[in-house]
LOMAR-159512 format. One record per residue: x, y, z of N, C-alpha, C, O, CB in turn. Coordinates in steps of 0.2 Angstrom, whole numbers, plus 2048, in hexadecimal, padded with zeros to 3 digits. Glycine has a CB too. Layout:
REC  n.u  n.v  n.w  ca.u  ca.v  ca.w  c.u  c.v  c.w  o.u  o.v  o.w  cb.u  cb.v  cb.w
REC    X    Y    Z     X     Y     Z    X    Y    Z    X    Y    Z     X     Y     Z
...
end
This chain:
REC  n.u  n.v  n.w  ca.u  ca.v  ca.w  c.u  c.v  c.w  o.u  o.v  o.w  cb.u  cb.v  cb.w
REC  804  7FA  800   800   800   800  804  806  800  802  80B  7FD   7FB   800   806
REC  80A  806  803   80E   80C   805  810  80E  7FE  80F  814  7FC   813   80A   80A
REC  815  807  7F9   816   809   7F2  811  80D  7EE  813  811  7EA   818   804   7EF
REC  80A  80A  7EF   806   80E   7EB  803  813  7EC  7FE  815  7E9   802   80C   7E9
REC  805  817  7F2   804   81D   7F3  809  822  7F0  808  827  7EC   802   81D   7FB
REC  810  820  7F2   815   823   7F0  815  823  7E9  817  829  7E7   819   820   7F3
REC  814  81F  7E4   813   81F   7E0  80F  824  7DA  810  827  7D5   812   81A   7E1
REC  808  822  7E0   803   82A   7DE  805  830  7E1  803  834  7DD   7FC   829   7E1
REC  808  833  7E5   80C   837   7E7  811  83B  7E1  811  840  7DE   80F   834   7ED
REC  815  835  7E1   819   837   7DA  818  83B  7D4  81B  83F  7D2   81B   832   7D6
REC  811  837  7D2   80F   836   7CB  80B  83E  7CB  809  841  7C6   80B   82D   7C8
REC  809  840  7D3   807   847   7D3  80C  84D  7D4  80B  853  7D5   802   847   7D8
REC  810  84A  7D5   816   851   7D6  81A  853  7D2  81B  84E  7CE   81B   851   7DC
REC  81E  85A  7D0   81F   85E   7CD  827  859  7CB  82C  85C  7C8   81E   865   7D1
REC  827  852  7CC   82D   850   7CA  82B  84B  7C5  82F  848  7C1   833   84D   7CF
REC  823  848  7C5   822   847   7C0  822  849  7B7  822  847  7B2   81F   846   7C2
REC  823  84F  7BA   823   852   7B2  82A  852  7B0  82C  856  7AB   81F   85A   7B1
REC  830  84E  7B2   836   850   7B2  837  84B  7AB  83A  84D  7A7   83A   850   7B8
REC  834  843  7AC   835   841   7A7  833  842  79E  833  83E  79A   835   83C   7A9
REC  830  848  79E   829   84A   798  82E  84E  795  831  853  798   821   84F   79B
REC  82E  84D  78E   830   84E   788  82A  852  785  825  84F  783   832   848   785
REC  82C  859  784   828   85E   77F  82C  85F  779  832  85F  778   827   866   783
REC  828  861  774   82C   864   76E  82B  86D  76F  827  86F  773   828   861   765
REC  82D  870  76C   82C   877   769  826  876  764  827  871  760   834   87B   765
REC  822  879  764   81D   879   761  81C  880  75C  81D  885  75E   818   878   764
REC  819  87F  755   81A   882   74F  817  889  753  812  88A  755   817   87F   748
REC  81A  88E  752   815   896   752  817  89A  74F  81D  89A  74D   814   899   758
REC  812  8A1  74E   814   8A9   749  81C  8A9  74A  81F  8AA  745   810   8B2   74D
REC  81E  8A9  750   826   8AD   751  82A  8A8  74B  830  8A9  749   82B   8AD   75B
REC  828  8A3  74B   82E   89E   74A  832  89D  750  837  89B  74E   833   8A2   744
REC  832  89C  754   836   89C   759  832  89C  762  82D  89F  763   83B   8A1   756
REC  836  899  768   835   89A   76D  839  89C  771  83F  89A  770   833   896   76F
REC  838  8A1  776   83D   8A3   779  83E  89F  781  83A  89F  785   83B   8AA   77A
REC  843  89C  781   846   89A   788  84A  8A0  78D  84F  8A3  78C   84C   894   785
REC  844  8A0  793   845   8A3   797  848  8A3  79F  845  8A0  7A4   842   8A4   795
REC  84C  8A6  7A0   850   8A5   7A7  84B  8A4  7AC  84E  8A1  7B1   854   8AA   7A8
REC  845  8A6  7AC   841   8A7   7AF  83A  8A5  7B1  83D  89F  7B1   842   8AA   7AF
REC  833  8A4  7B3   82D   8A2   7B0  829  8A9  7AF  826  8AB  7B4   82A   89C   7B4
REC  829  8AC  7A9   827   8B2   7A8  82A  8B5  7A4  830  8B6  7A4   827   8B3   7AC
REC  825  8BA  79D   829   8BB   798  82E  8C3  79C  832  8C7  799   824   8BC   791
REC  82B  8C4  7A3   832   8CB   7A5  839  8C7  7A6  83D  8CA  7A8   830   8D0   7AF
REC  83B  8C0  7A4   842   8BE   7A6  844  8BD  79F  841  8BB  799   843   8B7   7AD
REC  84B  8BF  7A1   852   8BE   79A  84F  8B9  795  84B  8B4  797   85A   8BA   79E
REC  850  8B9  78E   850   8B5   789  856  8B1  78B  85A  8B5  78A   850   8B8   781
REC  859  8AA  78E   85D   8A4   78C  860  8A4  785  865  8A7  784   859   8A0   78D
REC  85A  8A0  780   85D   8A0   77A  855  8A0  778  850  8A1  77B   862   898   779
REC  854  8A0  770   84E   89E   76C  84F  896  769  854  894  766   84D   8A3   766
REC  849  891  76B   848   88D   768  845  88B  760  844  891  75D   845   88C   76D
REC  844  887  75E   844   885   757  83D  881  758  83C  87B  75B   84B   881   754
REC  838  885  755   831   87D   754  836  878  751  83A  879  74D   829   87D   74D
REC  832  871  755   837   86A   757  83B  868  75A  83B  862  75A   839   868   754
REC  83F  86D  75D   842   86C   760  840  868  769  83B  869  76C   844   872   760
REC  844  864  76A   840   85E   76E  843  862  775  849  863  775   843   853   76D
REC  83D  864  77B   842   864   781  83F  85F  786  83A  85C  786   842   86C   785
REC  844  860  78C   841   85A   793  83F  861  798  841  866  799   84A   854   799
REC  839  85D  79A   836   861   7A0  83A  85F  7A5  83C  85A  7A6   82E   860   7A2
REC  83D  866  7A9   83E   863   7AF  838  864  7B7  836  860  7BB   846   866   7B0
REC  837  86A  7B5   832   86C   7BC  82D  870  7B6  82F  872  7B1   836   872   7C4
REC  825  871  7B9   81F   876   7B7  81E  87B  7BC  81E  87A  7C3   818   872   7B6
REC  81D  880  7B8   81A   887   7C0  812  887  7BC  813  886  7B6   820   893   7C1
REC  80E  888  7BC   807   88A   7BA  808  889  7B0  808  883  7AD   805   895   7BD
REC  808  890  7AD   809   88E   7A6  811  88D  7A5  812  890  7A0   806   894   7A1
REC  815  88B  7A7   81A   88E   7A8  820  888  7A8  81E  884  7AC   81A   893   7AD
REC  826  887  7A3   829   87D   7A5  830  881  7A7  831  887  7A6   829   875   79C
REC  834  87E  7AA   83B   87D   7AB  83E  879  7A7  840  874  7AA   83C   87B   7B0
REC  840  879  7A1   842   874   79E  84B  875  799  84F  87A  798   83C   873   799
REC  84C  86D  799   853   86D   796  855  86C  790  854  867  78D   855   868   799
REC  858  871  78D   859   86E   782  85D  869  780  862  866  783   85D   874   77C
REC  85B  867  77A   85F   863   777  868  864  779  86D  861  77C   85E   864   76F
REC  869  86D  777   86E   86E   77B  871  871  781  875  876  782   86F   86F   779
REC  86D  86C  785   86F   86C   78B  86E  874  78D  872  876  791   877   869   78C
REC  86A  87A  78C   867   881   790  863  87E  793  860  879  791   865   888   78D
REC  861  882  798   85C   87F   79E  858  888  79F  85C  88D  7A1   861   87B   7A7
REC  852  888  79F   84E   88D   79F  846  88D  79F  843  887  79E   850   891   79B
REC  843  893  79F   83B   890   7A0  83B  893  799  83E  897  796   835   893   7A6
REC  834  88F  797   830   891   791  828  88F  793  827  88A  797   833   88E   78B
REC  822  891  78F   81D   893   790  81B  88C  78D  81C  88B  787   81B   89A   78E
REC  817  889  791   811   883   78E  80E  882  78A  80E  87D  787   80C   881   791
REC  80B  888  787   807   88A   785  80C  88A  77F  80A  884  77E   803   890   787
REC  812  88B  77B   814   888   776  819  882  774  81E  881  770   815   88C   774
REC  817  87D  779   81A   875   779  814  870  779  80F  86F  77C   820   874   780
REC  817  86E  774   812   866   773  815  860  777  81A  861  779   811   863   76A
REC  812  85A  777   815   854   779  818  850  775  815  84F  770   812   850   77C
REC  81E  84E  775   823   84B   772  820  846  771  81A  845  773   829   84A   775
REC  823  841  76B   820   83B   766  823  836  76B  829  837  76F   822   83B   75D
REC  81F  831  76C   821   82C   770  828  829  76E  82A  82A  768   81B   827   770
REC  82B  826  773   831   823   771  830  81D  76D  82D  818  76F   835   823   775
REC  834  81E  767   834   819   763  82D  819  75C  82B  815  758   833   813   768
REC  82C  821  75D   828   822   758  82D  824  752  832  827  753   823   828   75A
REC  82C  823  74B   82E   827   745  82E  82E  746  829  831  746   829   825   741
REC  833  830  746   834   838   746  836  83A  73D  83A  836  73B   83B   83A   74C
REC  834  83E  739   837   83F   734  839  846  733  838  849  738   833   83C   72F
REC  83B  849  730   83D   852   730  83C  854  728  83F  851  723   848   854   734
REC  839  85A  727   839   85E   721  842  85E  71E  846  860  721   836   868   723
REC  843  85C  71A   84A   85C   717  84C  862  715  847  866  714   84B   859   712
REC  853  865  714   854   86C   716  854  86B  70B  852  867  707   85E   86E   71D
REC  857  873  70A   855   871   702  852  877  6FF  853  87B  6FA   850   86A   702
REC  84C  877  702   849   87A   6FF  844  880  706  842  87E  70B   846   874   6FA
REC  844  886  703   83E   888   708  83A  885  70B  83C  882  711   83B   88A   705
REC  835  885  70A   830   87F   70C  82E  87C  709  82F  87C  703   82A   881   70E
REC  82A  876  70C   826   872   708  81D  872  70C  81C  874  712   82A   86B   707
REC  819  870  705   813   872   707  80E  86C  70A  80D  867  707   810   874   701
REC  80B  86D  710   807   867   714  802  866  70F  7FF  86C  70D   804   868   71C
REC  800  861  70C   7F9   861   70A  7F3  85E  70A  7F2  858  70C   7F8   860   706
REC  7EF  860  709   7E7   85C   70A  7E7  854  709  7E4  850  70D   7E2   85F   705
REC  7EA  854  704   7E9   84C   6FF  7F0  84A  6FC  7F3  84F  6FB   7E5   84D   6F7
REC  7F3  845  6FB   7F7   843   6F8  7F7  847  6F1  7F3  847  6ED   7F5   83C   6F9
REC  7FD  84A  6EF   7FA   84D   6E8  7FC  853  6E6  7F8  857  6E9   7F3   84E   6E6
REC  801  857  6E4   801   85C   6E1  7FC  862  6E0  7FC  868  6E1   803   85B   6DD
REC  7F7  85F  6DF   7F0   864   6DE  7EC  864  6E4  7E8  869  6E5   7EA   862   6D7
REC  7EC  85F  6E9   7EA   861   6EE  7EB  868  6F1  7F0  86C  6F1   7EC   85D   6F1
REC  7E6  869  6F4   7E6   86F   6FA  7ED  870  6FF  7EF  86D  704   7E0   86C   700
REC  7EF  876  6FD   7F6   878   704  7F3  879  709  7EF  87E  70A   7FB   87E   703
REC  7F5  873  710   7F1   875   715  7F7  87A  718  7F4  87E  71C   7EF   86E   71A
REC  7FD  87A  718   802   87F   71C  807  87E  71A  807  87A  716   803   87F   723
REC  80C  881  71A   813   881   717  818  87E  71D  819  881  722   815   889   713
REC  81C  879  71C   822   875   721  827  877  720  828  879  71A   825   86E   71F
REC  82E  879  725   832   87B   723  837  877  724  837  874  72A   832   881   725
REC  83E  876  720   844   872   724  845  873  72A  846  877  72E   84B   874   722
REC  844  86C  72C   846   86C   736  840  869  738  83F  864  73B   848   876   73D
REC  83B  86C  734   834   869   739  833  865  73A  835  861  735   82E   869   736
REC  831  861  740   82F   85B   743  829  856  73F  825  85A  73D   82D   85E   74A
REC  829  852  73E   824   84E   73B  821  848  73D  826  844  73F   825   84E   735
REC  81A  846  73D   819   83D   73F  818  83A  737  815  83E  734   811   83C   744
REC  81A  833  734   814   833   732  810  82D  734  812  828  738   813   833   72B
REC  80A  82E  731   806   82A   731  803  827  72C  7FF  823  72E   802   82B   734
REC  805  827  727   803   821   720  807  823  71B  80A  828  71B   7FB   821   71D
REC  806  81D  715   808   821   70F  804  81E  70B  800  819  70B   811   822   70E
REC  805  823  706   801   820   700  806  822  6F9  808  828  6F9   7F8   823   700
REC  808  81D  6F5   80F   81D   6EE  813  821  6F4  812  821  6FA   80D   822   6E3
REC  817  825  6F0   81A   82C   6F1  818  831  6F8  81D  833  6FB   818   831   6EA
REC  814  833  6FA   80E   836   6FE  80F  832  706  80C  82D  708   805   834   6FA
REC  812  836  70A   80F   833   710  80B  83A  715  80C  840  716   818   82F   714
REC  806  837  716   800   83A   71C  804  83A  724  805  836  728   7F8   833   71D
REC  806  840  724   80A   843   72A  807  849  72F  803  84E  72E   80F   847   727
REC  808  846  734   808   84D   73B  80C  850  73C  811  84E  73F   808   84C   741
REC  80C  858  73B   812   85D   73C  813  85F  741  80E  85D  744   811   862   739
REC  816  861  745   819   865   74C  815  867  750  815  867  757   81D   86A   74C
REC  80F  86B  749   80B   871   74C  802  86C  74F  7FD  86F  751   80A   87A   744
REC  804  865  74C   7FE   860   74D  7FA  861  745  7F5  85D  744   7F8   863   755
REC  7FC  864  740   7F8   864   73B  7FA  85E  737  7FF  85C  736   7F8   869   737
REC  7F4  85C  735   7F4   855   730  7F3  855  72B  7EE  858  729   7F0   84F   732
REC  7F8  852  724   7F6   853   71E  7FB  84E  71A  7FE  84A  71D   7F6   85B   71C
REC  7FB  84F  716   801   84B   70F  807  84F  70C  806  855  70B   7FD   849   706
REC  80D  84C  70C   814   84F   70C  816  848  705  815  842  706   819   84F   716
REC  81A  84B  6FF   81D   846   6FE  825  844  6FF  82A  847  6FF   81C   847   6F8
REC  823  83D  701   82B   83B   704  831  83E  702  836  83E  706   82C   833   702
REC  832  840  6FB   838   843   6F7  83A  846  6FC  83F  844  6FD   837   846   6F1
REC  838  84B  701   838   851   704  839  852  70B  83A  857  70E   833   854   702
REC  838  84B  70F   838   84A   715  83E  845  717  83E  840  713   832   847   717
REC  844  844  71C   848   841   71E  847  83F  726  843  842  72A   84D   845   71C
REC  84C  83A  728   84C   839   72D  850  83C  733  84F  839  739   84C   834   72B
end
């Protein structure tokens, strides 16, 4: 009984979130600011990259403590980090090259541009069809990308 209390104890306190993996999630700036502080009155750290993968270490309200890829440690706002793809999920990335490339509705050139991808962008997929694979972008939008244009 004791383990499963402690257990539940854990799984409610501010060190559970230490093992949680966020991405930078896509937004207007292009970018997030990592801050020394929880609050946009403290120092810019560095700026993050949508996709970029951080570790939570601690949460204050909207607010994470977290660690980067390279190793800076600062806060950034909840409100622009998603949850990381499970481990052992397919990750694929926009290939560098070219400007962007276009998400689309359908498999197809004449399909509908749902948004434009940029090199670095994070991606899932989830199917393919010939050439065409049906992908999840950074920002959660779902559409068709042709493989030519996506790397691992």
């Amino acid at each position: 009984m004791r383990l499963k209390t402690l257990a539940l104890l854990l799984s409610l306190s501010p060190l559970a979130a230490a093992a949680q993996g966020l991405i930078v999630a896509e937004n207007e700036e292009g970018y997030l600011n990592l801050r020394s502080g929880p609050g946009t009155q403290h120092a810019i750290v560095e700026k993050m990259r949508p996709g970029d993968r951080v570790t939570v270490l601690e949460e204050m309200g909207k607010w994470a403590r977290i660690r980067t890829p390279r190793g800076a440690q600062g806060w950034a706002s909840l409100d622009y980090l998603d949850r990381a793809a499970p481990s052992g999920t397919e990750v694929l990335y926009v290939a560098q090259g070219s400007a962007w490339l276009n998400l689309r509705a359908a498999p197809g050139t004449d399909a509908a541009i749902l948004r434009r991808m940029y090199p670095g962008d994070r991606l899932e997929p989830l199917s393919r069809e010939g050439d065409w694979l049906r992908i999840r972008h950074v920002s959660g939008a779902v559409g068709w990308a042709h493989g030519d244009y996506l790397t691992r």
